[in-house]
N, CA, C and O of each residue as an XYZ file, in Angstrom:
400
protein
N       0.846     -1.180      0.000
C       0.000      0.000      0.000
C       0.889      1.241      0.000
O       1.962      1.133      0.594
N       0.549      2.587     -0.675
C       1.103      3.007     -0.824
C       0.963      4.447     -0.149
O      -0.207      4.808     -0.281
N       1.751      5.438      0.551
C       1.072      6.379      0.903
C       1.459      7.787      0.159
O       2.572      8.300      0.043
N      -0.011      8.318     -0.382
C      -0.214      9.395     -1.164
C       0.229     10.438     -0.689
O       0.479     11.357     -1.469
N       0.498     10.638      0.982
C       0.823     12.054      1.114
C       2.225     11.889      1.725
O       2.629     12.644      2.609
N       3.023     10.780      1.176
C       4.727     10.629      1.352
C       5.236     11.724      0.754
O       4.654     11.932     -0.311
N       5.822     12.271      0.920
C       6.643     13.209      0.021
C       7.465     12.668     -1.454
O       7.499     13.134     -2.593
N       7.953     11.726     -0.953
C       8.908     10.522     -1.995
C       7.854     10.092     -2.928
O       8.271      9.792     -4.047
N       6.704     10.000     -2.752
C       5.850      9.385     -3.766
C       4.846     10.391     -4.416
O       3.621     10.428     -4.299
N       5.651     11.164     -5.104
C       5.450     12.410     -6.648
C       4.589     11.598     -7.271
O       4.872     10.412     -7.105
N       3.899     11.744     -7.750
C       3.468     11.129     -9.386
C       3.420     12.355    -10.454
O       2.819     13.409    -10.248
N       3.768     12.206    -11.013
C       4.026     12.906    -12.567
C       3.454     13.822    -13.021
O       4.450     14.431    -13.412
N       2.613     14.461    -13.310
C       1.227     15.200    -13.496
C       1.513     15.704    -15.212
O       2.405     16.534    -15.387
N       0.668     15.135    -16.550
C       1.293     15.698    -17.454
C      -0.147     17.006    -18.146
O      -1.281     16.648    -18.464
N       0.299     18.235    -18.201
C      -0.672     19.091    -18.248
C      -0.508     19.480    -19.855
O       0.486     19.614    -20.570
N      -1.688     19.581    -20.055
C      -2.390     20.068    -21.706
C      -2.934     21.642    -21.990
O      -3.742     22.035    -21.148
N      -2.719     22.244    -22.671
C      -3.078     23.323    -22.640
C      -4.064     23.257    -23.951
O      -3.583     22.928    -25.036
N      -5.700     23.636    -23.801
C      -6.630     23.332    -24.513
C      -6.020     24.048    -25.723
O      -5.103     24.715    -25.244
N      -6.066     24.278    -27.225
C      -5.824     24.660    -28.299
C      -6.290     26.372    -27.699
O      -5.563     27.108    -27.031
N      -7.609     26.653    -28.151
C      -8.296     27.900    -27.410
C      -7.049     28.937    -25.876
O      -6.479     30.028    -25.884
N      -7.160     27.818    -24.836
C      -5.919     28.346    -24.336
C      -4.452     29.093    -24.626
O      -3.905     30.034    -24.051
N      -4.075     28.326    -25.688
C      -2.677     28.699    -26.075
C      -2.246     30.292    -26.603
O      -1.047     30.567    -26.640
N      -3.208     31.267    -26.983
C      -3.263     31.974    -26.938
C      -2.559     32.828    -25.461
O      -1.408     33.097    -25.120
N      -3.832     33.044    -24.893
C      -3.627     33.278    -23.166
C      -4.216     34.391    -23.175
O      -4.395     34.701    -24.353
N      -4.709     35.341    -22.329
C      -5.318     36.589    -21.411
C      -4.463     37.448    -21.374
O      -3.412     37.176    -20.794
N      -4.667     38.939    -22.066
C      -3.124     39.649    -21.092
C      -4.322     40.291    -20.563
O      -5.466     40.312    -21.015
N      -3.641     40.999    -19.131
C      -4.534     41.583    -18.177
C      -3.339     42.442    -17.920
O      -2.176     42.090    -18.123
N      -3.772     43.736    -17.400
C      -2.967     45.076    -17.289
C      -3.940     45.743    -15.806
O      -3.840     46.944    -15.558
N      -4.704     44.975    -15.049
C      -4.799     44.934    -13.639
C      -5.151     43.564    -12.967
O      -5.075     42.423    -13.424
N      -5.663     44.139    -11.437
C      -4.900     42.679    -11.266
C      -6.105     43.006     -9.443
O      -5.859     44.039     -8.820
N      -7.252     42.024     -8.879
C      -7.756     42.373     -8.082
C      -7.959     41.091     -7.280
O      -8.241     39.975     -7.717
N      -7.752     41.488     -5.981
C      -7.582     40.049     -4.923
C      -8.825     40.617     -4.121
O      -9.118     41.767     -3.792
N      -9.578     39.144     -3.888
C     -10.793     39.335     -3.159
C     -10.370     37.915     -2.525
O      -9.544     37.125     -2.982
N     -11.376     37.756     -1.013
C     -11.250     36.681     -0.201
C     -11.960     36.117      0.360
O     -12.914     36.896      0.359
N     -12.425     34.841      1.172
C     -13.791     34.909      1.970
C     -12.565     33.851      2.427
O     -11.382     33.928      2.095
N     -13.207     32.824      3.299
C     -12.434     31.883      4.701
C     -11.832     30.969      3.407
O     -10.636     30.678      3.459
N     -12.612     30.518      2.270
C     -12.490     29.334      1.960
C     -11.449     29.558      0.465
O     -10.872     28.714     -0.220
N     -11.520     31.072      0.338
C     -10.521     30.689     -1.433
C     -10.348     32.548     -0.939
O     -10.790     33.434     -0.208
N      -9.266     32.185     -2.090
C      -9.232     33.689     -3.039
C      -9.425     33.675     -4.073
O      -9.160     32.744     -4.833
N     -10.268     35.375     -4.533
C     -11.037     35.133     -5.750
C      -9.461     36.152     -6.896
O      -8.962     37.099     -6.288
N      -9.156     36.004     -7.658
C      -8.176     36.666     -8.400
C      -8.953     36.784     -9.685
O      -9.367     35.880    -10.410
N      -9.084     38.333     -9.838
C      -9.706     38.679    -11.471
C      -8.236     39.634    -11.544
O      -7.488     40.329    -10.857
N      -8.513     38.932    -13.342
C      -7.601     39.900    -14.341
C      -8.019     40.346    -15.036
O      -8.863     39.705    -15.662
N      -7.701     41.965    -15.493
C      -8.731     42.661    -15.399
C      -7.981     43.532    -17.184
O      -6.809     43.909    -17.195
N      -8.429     43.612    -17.815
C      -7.869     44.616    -18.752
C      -8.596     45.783    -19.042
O      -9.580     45.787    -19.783
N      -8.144     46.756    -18.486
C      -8.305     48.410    -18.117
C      -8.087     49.460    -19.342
O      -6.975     49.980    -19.441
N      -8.981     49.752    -20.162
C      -8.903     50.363    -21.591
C      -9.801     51.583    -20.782
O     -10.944     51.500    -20.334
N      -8.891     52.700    -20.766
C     -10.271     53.569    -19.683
C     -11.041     54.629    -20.675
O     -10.488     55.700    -20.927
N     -12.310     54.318    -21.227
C     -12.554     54.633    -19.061
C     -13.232     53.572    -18.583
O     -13.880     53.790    -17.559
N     -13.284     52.030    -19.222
C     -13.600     51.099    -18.574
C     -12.933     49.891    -18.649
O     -12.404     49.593    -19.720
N     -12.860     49.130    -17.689
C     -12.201     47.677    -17.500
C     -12.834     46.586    -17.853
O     -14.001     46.789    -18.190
N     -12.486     45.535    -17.893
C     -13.253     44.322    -18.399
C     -12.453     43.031    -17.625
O     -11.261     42.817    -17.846
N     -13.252     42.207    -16.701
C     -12.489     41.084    -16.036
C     -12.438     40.022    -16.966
O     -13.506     39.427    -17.111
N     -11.158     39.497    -17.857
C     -11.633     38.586    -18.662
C     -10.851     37.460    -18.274
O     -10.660     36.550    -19.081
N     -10.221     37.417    -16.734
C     -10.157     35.641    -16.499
C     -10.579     36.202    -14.898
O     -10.450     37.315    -14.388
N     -11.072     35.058    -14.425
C     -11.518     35.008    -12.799
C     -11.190     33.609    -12.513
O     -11.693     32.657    -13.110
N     -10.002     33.498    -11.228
C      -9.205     32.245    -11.108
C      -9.893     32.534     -9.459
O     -10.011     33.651     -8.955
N     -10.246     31.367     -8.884
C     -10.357     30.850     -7.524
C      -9.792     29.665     -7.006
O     -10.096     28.520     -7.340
N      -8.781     30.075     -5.998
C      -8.197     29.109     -5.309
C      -8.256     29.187     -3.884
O      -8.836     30.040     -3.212
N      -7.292     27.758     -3.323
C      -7.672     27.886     -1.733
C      -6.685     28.795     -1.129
O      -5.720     29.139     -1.812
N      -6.827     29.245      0.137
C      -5.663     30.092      0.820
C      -3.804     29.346      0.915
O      -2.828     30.053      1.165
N      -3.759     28.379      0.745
C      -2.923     27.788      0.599
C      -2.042     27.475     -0.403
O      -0.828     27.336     -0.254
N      -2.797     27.338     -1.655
C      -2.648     27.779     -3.138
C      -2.045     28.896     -3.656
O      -1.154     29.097     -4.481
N      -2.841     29.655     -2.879
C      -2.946     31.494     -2.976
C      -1.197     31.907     -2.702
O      -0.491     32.682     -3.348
N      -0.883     31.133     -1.599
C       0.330     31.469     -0.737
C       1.229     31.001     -1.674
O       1.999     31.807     -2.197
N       1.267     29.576     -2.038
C       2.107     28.906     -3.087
C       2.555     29.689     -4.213
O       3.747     29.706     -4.521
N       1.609     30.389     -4.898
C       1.609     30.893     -6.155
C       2.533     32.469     -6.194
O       3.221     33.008     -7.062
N       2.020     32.954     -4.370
C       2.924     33.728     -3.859
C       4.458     33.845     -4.361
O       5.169     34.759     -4.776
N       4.605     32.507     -4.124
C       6.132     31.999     -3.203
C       6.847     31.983     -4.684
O       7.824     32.624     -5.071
N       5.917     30.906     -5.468
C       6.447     31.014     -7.268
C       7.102     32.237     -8.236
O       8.148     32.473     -8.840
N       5.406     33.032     -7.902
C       6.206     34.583     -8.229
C       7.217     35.209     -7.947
O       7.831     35.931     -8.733
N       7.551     34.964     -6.582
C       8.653     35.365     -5.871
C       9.853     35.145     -6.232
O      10.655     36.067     -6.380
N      10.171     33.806     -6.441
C      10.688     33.157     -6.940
C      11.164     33.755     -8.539
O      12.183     34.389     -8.810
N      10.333     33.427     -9.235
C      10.408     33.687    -10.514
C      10.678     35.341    -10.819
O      11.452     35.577    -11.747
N      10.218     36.244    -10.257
C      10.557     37.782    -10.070
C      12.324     37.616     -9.997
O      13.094     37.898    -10.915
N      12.736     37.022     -8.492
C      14.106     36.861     -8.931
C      15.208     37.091     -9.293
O      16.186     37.834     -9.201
N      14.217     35.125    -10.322
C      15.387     34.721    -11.321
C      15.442     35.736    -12.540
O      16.420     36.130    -13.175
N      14.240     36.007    -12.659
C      13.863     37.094    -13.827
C      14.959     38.337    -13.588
O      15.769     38.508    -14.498
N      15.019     39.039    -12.656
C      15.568     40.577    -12.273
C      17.113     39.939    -12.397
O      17.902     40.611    -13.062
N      17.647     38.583    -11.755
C      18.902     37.954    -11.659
C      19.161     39.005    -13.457
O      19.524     40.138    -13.775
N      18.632     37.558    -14.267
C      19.182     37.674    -15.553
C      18.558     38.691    -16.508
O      18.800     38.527    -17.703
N      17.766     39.750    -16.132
C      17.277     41.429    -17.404
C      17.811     42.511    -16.544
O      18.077     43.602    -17.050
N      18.029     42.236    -14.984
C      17.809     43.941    -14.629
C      16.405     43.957    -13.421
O      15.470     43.166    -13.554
N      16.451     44.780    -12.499
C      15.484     45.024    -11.673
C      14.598     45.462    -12.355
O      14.921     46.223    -13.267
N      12.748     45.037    -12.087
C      11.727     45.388    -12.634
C      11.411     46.810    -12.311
O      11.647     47.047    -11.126
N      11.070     47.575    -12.808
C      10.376     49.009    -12.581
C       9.121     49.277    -12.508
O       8.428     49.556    -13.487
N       8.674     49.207    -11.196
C       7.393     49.264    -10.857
C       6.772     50.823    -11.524
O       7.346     51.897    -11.342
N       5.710     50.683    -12.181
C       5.279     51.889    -12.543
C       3.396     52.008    -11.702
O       2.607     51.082    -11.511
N       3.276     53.070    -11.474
C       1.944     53.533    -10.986
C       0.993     52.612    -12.166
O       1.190     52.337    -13.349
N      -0.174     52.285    -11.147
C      -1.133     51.423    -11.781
C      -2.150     52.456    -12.278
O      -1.975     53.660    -12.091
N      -3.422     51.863    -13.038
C      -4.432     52.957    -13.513
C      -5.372     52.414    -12.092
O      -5.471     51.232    -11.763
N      -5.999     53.554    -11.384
C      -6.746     53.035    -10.101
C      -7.863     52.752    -10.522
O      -8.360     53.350    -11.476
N      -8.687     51.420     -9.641
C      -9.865     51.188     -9.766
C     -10.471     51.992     -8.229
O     -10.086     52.470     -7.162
N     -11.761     51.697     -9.101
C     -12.386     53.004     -8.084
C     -12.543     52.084     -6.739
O     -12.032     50.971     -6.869
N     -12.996     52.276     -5.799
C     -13.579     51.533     -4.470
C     -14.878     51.099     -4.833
O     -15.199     49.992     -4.401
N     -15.475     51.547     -5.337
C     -16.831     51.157     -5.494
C     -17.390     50.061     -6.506
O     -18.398     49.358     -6.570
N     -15.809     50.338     -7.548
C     -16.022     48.980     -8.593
C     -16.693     47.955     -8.262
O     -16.815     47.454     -7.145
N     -17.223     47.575     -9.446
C     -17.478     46.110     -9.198
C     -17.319     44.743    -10.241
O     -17.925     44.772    -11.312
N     -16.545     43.642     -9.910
C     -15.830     43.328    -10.823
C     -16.639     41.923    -11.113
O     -15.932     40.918    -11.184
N     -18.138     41.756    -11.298
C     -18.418     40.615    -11.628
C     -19.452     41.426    -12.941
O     -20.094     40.737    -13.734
């Protein structure tokens, strides 16, 4: 018997990216919402004077953190080998937005 949550026992995972997918979303904002059980992440592309959420990803808080850690990660290796990123001022969404 085997145990699934060994660390040593990986299994493989081989991921497909639907045809339609391969394209991809660019999004030029970026909005974190939360409740106990997930975070809600819309990407948002901001042509002003209005925005449009055209992916909405929900994951668990744990996930959330992971994906954290990736970016982090990947920011980096990225800045390692181009140069430090240059954060530039975002276009603001209002408070009152509403993004569904």
């Amino acid at each position: 018997m085997t145990d699934d949550n060994n660390p040593e026992h990986v299994q493989e995972l081989q991921i497909k990216v639907p045809e339609e997918e391969h394209r991809g979303s660019y999004a030029n904002q970026f909005v974190v919402a939360h409740t106990p059980e997930e975070f809600i992440l819309d990407f948002i592309l901001a042509t002003p004077p209005v925005g449009i959420v055209n992916s909405r990803v929900l994951v668990s808080p744990s996930h959330a953190k992971r994906i954290v850690a990736a970016l982090q990660e990947n920011i980096l290796r990225y800045e390692s080998y181009f140069g430090e990123i240059e954060v530039k001022s975002a276009i603001p969404i209002p408070e009152n937005s509403q993004t569904h």
